[in-house]
C-alpha positions in Angstrom: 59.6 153.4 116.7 63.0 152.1 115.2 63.1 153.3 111.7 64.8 150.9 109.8 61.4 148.7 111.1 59.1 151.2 110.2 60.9 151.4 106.3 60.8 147.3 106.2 56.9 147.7 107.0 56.0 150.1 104.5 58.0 148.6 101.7 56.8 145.0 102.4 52.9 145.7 103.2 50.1 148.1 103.4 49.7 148.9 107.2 48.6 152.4 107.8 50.5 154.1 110.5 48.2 153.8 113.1 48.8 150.0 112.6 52.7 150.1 112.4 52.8 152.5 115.0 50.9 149.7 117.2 53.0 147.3 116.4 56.1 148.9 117.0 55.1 149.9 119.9 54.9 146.4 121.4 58.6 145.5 120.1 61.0 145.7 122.7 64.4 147.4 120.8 67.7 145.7 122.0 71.4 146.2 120.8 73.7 142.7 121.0 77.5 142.7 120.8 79.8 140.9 118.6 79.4 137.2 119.3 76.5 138.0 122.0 73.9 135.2 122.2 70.2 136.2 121.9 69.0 132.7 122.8 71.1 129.6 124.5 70.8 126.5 123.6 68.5 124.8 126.1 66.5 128.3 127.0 63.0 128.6 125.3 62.3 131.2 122.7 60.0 133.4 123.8 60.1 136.1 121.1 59.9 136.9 117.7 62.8 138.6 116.3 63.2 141.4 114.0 66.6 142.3 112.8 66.9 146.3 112.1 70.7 146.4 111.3 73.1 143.8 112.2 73.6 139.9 111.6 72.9 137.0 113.5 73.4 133.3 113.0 71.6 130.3 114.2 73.9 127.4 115.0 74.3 124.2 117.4 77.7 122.9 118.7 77.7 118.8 118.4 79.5 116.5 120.7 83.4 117.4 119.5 82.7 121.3 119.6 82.2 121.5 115.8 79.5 124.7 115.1 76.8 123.6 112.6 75.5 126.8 111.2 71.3 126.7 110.4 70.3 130.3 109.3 72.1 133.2 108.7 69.1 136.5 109.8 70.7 139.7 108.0 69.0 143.0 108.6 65.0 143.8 107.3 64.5 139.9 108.3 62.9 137.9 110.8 64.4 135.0 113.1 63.3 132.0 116.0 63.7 129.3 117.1 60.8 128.0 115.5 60.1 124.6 117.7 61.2 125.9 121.2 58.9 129.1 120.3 55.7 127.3 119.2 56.2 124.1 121.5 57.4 126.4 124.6 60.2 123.6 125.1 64.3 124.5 125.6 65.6 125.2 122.4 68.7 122.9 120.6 70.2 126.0 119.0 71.9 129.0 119.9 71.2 132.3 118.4 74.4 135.0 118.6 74.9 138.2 117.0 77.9 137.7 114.3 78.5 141.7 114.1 77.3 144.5 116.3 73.5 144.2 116.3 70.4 145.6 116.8 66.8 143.6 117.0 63.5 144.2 117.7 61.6 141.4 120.5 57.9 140.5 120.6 56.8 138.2 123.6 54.7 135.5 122.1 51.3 136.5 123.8 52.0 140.3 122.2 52.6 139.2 119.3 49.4 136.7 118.8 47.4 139.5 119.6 48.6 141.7 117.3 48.3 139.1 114.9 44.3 139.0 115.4 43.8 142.7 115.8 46.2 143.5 112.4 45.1 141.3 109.4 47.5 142.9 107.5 50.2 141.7 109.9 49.2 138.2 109.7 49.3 138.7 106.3 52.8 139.2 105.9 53.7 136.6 108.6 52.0 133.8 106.5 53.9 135.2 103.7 57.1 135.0 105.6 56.4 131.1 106.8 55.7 130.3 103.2 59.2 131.6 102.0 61.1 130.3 104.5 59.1 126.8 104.1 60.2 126.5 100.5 64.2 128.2 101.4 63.9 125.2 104.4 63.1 122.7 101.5 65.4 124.0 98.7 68.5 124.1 101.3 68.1 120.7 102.2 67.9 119.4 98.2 71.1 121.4 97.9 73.0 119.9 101.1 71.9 116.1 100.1 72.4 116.0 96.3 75.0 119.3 95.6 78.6 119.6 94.9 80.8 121.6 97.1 81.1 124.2 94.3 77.5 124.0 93.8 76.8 125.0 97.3 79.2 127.4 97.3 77.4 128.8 94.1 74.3 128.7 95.3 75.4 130.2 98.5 76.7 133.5 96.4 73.5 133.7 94.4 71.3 133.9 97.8 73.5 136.0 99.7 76.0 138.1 97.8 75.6 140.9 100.2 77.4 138.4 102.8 80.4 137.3 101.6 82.4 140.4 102.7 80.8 139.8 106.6 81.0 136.4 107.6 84.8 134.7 108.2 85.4 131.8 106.0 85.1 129.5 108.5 81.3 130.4 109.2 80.2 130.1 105.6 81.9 126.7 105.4 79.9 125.8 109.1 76.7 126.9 106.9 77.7 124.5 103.7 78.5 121.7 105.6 82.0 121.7 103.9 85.4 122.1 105.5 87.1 125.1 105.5 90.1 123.5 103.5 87.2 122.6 100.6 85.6 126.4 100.8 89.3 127.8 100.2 89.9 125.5 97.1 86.7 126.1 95.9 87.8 130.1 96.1 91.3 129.7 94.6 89.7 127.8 91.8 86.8 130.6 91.1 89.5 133.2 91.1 91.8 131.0 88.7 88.9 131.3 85.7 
């Protein structure tokens, strides 16, 4: 049982041990490398990730090499490929450890059964799809109708804890800005 897993289960629901004990035991633990891919773009996602320590970002690389950052998954949070998983069809995005990393894997067929035989687990998975339904929906108001600044902003407010570990260029990737905007936008903060 990993137990940075074990403290994100008893801090975020009320599973006995028996029940995380089950559940952990079904994860399969696996350490990725700086700027090792978990998924490839055109692979199928076959497993629920948990991420224990470590960072990893979901992306896609258009037509002139330019990286389009989706998600960013820090540690004590869960990631997919959410189409590829549930339609079993080669996923469009690539998911790569940004630091040294460690996750936890569930095969889809484990992890639906656990799912029925823990209520308590499906509980929190329900919870988890709700939140990230209404980050999904927030994200997108702020890329179609925000400023640059107010991205950046709103970028700081969600993820303070990630400024210090993602290069420049990735958090501009993730705001849809150029890096040349996202170090204006900085000179100008620090200028106040």
């Amino acid at each position: 049982m990993h137990p940075e897993f074990e403290k994100y289960l008893k801090e975020n629901t009320n599973l006995t041990p028996d029940d995380i004990h089950h559940i952990s035991s079904k994860a399969v633990g696996k350490t990725l490398r700086r700027n090792e891919l978990l998924l490839q773009s055109g692979d199928v996602c076959k497993q629920k990730v948990f991420i224990a320590k470590g960072l990893l970002r979901t992306y896609s690389i258009d037509a002139n090499g330019n990286e389009h950052i989706l998600q960013f998954a820090p540690e004590h949070s869960w990631t997919l490929d959410v189409e590829s998983y549930d339609k079993e069809i080669p996923a469009e995005t690539n998911m790569g450890a940004v630091e040294p990393t460690e996750v936890l894997l569930w095969h889809k067929d484990d992890f639906n059964n656990l799912l029925s035989e823990v209520p308590e687990l499906n509980k929190l998975s329900q919870q988890i799809i709700s939140r990230n339904i209404y980050y999904s929906r927030k994200r997108m108001l702020t890329t179609l109708s925000a400023t640059p600044e107010e991205k950046y902003d709103d970028f700081i407010q969600r993820f303070p804890k990630l400024l210090t570990r993602l290069p420049l260029r990735m958090i501009a990737s993730y705001l849809g800005i150029s890096i040349k905007t996202l170090t204006r936008i900085r000179h100008n903060q620090l200028q106040r």
